[in-house]
Structure formats: structure tokens, C-alpha cells
C-alpha positions in Angstrom: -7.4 -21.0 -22.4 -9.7 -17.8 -22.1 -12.6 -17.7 -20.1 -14.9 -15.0 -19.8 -17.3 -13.9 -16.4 -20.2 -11.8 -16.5 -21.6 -10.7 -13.0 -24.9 -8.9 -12.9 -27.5 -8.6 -10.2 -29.2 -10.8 -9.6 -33.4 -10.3 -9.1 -35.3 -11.4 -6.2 -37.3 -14.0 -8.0 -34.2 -15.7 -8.4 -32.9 -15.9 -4.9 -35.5 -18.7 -3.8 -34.2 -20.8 -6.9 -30.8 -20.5 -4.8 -28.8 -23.9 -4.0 -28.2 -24.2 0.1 -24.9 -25.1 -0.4 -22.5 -22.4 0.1 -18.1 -21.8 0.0 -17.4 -18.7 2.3 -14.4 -17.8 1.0 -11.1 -16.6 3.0 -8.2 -15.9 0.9 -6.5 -13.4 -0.7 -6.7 -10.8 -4.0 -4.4 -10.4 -7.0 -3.3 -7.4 -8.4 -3.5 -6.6 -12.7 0.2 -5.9 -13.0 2.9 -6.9 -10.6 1.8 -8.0 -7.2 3.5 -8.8 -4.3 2.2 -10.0 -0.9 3.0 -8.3 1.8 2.9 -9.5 5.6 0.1 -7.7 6.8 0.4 -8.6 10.5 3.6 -7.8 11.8 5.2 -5.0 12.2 9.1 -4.3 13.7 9.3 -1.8 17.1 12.1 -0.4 19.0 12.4 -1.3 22.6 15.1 -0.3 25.1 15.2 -3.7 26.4 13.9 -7.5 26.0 11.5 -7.3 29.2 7.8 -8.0 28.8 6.9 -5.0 29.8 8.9 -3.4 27.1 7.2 -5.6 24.6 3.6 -5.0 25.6 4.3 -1.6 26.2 4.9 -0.8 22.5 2.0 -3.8 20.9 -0.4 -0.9 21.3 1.1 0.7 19.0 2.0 -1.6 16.7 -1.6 -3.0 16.5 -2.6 0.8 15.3 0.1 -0.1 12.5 -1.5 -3.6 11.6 -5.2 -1.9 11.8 -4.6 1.0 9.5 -2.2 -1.2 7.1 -4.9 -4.0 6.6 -8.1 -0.9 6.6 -5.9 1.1 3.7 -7.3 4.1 6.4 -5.1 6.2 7.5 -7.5 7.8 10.3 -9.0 3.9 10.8 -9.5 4.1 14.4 -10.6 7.4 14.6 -13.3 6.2 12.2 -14.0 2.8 13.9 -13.7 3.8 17.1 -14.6 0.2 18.6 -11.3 -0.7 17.5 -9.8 1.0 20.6 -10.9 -1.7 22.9 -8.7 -3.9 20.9 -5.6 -1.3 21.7 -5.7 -1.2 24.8 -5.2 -5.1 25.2 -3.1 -5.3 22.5 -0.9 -7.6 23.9 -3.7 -10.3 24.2 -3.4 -10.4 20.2 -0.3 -11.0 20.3 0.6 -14.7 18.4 4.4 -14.5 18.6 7.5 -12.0 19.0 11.3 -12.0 18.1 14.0 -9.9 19.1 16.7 -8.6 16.9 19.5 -6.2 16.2 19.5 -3.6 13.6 22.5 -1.4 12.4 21.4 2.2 12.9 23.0 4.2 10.0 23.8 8.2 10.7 25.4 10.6 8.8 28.8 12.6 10.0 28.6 15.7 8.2 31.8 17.3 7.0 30.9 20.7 6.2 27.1 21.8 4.9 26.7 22.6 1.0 23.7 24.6 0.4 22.3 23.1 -2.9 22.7 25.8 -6.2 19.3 25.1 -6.9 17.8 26.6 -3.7 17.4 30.1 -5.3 15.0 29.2 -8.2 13.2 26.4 -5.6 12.4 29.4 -3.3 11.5 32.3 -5.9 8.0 30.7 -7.1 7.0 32.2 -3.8 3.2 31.4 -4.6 4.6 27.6 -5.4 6.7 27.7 -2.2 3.4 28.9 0.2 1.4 26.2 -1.7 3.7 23.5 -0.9 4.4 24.1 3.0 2.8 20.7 3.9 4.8 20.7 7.6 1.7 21.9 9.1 -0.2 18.4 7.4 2.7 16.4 8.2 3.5 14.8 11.5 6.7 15.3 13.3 7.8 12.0 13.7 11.0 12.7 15.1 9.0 13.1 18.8 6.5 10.6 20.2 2.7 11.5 19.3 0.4 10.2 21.7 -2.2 11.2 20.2 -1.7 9.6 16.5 1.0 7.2 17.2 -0.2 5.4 14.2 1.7 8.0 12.2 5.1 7.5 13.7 7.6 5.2 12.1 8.2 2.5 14.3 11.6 0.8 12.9 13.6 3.5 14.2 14.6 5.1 11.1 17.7 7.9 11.9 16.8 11.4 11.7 20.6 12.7 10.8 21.5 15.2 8.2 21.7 13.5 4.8 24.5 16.6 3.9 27.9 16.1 2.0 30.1 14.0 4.8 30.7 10.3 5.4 28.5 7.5 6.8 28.6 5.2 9.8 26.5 2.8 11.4 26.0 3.4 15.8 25.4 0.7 18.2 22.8 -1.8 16.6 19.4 -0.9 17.7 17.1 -4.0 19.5 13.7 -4.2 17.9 11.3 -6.7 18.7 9.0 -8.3 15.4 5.5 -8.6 16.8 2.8 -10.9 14.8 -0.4 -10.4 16.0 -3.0 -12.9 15.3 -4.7 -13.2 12.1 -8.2 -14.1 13.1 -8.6 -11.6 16.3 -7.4 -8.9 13.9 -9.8 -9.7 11.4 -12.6 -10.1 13.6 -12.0 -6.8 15.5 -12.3 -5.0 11.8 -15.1 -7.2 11.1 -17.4 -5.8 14.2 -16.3 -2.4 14.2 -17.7 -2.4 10.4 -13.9 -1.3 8.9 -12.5 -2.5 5.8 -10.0 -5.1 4.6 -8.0 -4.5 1.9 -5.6 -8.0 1.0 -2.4 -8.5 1.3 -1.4 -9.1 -2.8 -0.8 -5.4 -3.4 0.0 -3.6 -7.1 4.4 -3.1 -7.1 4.6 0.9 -6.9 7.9 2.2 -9.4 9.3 4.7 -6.6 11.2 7.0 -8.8 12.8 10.1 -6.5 15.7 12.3 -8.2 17.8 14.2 -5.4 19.4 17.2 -6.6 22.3 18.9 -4.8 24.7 21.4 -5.9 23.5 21.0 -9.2 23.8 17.4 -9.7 20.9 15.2 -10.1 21.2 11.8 -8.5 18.5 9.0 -8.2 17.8 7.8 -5.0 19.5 4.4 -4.3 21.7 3.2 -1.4 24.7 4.0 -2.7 23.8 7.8 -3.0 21.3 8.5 -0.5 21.0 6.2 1.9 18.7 7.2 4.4 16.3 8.8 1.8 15.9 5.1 0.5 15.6 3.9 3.8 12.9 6.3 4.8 10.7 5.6 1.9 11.5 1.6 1.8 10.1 1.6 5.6 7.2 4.1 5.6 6.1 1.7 2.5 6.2 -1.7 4.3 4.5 0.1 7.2 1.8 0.9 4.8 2.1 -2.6 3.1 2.9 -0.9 -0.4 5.5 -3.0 -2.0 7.9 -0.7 -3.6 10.7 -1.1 -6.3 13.5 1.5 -7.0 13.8 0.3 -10.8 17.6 1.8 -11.0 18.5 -1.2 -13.6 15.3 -1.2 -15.4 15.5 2.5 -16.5 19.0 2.0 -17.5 17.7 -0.4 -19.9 15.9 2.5 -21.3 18.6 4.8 -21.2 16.5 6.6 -18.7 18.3 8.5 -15.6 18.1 11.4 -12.8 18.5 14.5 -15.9 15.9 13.2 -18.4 13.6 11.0 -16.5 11.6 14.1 -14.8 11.4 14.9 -18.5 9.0 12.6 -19.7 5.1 13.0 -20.2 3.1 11.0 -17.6 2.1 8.6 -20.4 5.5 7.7 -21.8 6.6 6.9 -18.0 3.7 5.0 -17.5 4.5 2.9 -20.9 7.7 2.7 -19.7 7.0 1.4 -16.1 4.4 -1.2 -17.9 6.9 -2.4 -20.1 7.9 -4.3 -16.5 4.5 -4.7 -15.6 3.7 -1.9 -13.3 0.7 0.0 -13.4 2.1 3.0 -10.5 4.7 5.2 -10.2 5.6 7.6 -7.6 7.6 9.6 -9.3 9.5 12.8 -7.1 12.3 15.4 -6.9 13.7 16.6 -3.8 16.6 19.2 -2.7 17.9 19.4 0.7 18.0 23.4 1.0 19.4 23.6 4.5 20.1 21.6 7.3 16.4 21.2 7.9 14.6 22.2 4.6 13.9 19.5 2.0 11.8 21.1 -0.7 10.3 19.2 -3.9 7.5 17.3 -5.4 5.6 14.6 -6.0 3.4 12.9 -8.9 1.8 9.6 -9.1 0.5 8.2 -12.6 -1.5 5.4 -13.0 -4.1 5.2 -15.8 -5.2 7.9 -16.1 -5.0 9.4 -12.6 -2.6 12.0 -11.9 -1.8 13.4 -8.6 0.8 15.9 -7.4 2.2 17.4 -3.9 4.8 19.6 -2.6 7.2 18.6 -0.6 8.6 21.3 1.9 9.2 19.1 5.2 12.5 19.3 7.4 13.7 15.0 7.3 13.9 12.6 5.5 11.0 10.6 7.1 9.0 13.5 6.2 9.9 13.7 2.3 9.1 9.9 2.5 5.6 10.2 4.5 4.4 12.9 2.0 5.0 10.7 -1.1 3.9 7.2 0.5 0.7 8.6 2.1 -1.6 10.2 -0.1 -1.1 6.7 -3.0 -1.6 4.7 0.2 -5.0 6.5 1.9 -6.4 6.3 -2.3 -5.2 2.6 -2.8 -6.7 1.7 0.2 -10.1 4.0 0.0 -10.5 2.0 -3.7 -9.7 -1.4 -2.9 -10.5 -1.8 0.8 -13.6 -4.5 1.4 -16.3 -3.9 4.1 -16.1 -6.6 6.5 -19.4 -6.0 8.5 -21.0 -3.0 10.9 -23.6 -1.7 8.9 -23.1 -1.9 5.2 -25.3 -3.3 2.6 -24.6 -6.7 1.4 -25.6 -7.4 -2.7 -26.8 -10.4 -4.4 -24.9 -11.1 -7.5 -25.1 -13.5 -10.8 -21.6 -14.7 -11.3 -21.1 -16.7 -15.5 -18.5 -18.4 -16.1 -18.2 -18.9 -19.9 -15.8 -21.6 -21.6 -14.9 -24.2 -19.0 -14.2 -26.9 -21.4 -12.7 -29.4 -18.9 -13.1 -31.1 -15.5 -9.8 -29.5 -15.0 -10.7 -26.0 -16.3 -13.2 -25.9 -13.7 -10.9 -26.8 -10.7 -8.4 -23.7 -12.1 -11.6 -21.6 -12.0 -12.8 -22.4 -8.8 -9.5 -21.8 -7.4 -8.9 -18.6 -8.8 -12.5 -17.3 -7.4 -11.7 -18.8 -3.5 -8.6 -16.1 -3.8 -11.3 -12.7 -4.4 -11.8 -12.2 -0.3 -14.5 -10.2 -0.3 -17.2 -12.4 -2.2 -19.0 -14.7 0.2 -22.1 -17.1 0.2 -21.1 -18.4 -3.3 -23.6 -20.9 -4.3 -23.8 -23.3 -7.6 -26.8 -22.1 -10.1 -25.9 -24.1 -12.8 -23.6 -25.7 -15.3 -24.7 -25.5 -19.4 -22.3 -26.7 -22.0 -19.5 -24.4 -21.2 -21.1 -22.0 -18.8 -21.2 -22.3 -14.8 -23.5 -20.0 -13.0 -23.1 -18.8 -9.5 -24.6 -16.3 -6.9 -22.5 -14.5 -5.0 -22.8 -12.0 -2.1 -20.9 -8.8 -1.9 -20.5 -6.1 0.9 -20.7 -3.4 -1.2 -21.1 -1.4 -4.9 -21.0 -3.1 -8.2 -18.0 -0.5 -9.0 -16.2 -1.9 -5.7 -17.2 -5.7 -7.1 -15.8 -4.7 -10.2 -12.0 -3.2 -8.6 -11.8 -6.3 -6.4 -12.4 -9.0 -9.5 -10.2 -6.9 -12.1 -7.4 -7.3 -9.0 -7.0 -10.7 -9.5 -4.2 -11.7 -12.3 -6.7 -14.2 -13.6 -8.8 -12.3 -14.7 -8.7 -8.9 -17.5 -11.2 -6.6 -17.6 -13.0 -6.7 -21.1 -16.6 -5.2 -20.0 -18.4 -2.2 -19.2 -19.3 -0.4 -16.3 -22.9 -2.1 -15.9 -21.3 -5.8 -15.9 -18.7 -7.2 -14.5 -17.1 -8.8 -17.7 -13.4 -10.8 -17.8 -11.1 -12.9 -19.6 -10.0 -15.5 -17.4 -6.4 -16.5 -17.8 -5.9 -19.6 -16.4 
């Protein structure tokens, strides 16, 4: 059954006619498209040993991780800077740890192959100058004090990825810190950042090496720490990621013609499974520390598109992962508190037929974290009334309600109008 919600603002005559009873809601937000929740409170960091002060010595750090992956802010605590009292204590927050091994996987090259395609990369020398993004890029291969939030912390391997065979060194100890929920959420909360949930849109990552004048696409088989690198930067960020190597087989798509298509017929094709986003890139290794290549996103109708020219394979990964993550997160991120404005809404509920209509309803609205103080106006035939408040824009209101699978945007930009699937 279908039911449709209409949210408009609601006028200050009406808010004395209010009900006192209230639901604060606490839950989390689904995505149109493929979702996937993604742990948004842990995060896995090397240490040289399992002493405590090992462990609390790298919790800062990984709280930076937790605050920027929940904010969808990349520069999150240099813009809530009351979050640093929370850093430096991080170990307070922390609700449990667990150690474990992880293979380390370098490359032993046997002989470097410059790729055939170098000359025509570095000819477009207006392209070339345009793309240098090294400069914007951190070097994570050394420890940044300063922005340690833009390191990656699982110890990815900063080898070669050149012609030559793999191995795996002595396994690596991490330690999986889980910090806890509700101190997290109420630092964010009083330094005024935003929360953006933890059911996140599936991104297609698409990335087509090319070397020596073969085109391969990026899989573990061929490129191991490429796919690495972009697999961890993306749970980092809490972007769930799929490399959909058997789903464009299906449609006889592969690394020669699928950086052929228009934006719109890889975005039909990526829906086709559901997905609404694809990263789509190219990348050659030129020399032993030159990766040059692109980027593009597609979704909707946004496009967006970078250069890649970065020297590992961190790098190539950061510059892709990044920019979708900072504009994910700057759309779909919910003020928790500080100083923003909180809205009185009119919520209608149209076509709840049955008792247990109204239960599926009322469930689906307690997973929208974000809309608080929802109070009961009114039940008519089929049509429930409520008020709700919202920290924030009608146009945010509108993002956070069309992310959850229930309900399908079918209004304008003045209303907030849905289908409800139950």
C-alpha cells in the first residue's frame, strides 16, 4: 500500500493547539537506492604493541576519525573547535578494544615498465598543470600532526604497484577501538556539529588502470593495493563502496568501453542495480612515483570531475573518496545543537487504512534521526497529522525524508510530498 506525506510549516497559531505528548526520536536514516549501514564508531589503528599506553596513545586519533566520519566534515574539528577537549581525553570514550593481526601485502618489483600511455597523459600540458592536486593532497605516507584526521589509520602499504610479484610481510597488530555512542554524540551535539546516519547510499567505484597499453579494472586479482587503498579510505569515511566487476559483465561492459559511456547511460546502468552514485576513474602509474588520471562522479544530475596526479596509491584513492564524501556529508549531515534554528513543521500522513498500517508508519518515521518533538495533531478517515521539529531548512527536511527507503519523493520543492512504501 501507498501512502503519501505532505510536510508544510506549520503557523504560530497552531502551535498552542499542540498535544504535550512527544516521541524524540533516536534512530537511523535510509537511503533511496541501495543502502548499507556502516559502523560509525570504530575505527581499526596500528600499534607497535598491545600496552595501554599504545592503545590510548593512538584513540586520539581515531576519535578525529569517528568525529569527521559521523559530521560528513572533513575540516570538523577545525570548525567545532570544542570538539578538541574531547581529543585530548579520548581514551575516556573509549567502550571497548580488540587486538588483531593483519597481513601486510607489498609489492616485489621485477623490473619497472613505464606505461605507453605516459606521452599523450603528459602532452595536455595545460591539463597536466590543472591536475597537480599533490599540493591539496596530504602525504599520508608520514605522520601529520597537525591533520592526523587525514592519515589512513589501517596501515595500508605504500609499495610500488609496478610489473613484479606480490607477498604479504609479517602481519601487522591493529587494535579495533569503539568509542561510545552516546559521549560521541553528545560531544557533536554541544559543539553545534552535524550528524549525518549511518545507512549510507552504495557508491559503484568504477577505476580502469591502464599500463603498457592495457586497460584493466581495478579488482584484487589485478591491482591489489589500488583496491585496497580505495576499500579503506571508504570505510574511514563510512562510504560503502562496491566494485560491480560481475554486474558490468552482465552488461557486456569492461575496462575499453566503459570510460566510453555518456554520464547518463552509466548512471542507467548503475540503477539498473539500484545505485544512484558512481565514482567512476582512470588512472596510469607513469613512474615509480607518478600516478596521473581522473575522476568523475554522476549522480542525478550532478557531475563532478578531478585530476588525479599524486605519487601512491593512497593518494589516487583519497582524491576520488574525498571530494563525494565532504558533498555527501555537507548535504545530508543534521545539526545536532550550538546555535542553529530549530523549525516547526506539519507532518500528513494520507492513506493509513489499518491499525497495522499505522504501526508500519510510525516505525518508518522513528528511523528519520533528525526530526524531534513529534507530537499527534490528529487522525481523519485516512489522514494522521503531526508536528514535528527540525534543526534546520525545509530543503535539508526534504534530503533527510527522501533518504529513507519508505518513502519516494513525488512533490515539489515548497512541500515535502511522498509515497510511502510500506
Amino acid at each position: 500500500m501507498l501512502c503519501r506525506v505532505v510536510v508544510r510549516l506549520v503557523p504560530k497559531s497552531l502551535r498552542a493547539l499542540l498535544p504535550a505528548a512527544a516521541v524524540i526520536l533516536n534512530a537511523v536514516v535510509c537511503s533511496a537506492g541501495q543502502v548499507q549501514s556502516v559502523d560509525l564508531y570504530s575505527v581499526v589503528m596500528p600499534v607497535e604493541s598491545r600496552s595501554e599506553a599504545q592503545r590510548n596513545s593512538q584513540a586520539q586519533s581515531a576519535l578525529k576519525y569517528i568525529f569527521v566520519r559521523i559530521s560528513g566534515d572533513p575540516n570538523v574539528i577545525d570548525n567545532y573547535p570544542t570538539l578538541q577537549n574531547y581529543i585530548v581525553k579520548a581514551e575516556r570514550y573509549i567502550a571497548s578494544y580488540q587486538y588483531q593481526l593483519k597481513p601486510v601485502l607489498v609489492i616485489e618489483p621485477s623490473g619497472w615498465m613505464p606505461s605507453t600511455d605516459s606521452t599523450n597523459e603528459r602532452t595536455n600540458g595545460a591539463a597536466y598543470d590543472a591536475a597537480r592536486l599533490s599540493a591539496a593532497i596530504p602525504d599520508t605516507s608520514k605522520p601529520d600532526t597537525s591533520n592526523s584526521d587525514a592519515a589512513i589509520p589501517n596501515g595500508l602499504a605504500e609499495g610500488l604497484e609496478t610489473a613484479g610479484s606480490s607477498k604479504e610481510q609479517p602481519p601487522q597488530l591493529q587494535v579495533q577501538l569503539t568509542f561510545n555512542q552516546a559521549a560521541v554524540r553528545s560531544a557533536l551535539r554541544l559543539a553545534g556539529a552535524p550528524y549525518w546516519q549511518a545507512k549510507r547510499p552504495v557508491v559503484w567505484a568504477i577505476l580502469v588502470q591502464q599500463q603498457n597499453g592495457v586497460r584493466q579494472l581495478v579488482q584484487p586479482e589485478t591491482s591489489p593495493m589500488l583496491k585496497q587503498a580505495l576499500y579503506e579510505h571508504a570505510a574511514l569515511r563510512g562510504l560503502p563502496v562496491i566494485f560491480p566487476i560481475d554486474e558490468l559483465t552482465s552488461l557486456d561492459l569492461n575496462a575499453d568501453n566503459v570510460g566510453s559511456l555518456e554520464p547518463e547511460q552509466l548512471i542507467e546502468a548503475a540503477q539498473s542495480f539500484d545505485i544512484d552514485i558512481v565514482l567512476l576513474g582512470k588512472v596510469s602509474q607513469i613512474d615509480a612515483f607518478t600516478w596521473l588520471g581522473q575522476w568523475k562522479t554522476y549522480e542525478g544530475s550532478f557531475r563532478s570531475e578531478q585530476f588525479i596526479d599524486v605519487d601512491s596509491a593512497q593518494k589516487v584513492a583519497l582524491a576520488g573518496i574525498e571530494p563525494l564524501f565532504s558533498r555527501l556529508g555537507a548535504q545530508f549531515g543534521v545539526g545536532l545543537g550550538g546555535d542553529l534554528e530549530s523549525n516547526r513543521y506539519l507532518l500528513t500522513i494520507n492513506n493509513i487504512a489499518t491499525q497495522n498500517d499505522y504501526l508500519a508508519m510510525i516505525t518508518s518515521l522513528e528511523k528519520i534521526d533528525g526530526l524531534t518533538n513529534i507530537k499527534m495533531l490528529g487522525i481523519i478517515n485516512k489522514q494522521c497529522q503531526f508536528s514535528i521539529e527540525f534543526t534546520g531548512t525545509l530543503g535539508k527536511a526534504q534530503g533527510l525524508v527522501a533518504l529513507n527507503k519508505h518513502f519516494y519523493p513525488t512533490g515539489d520543492d515548497q512541500t515535502l510530498t511522498f509515497e510511502w512504501h510500506r
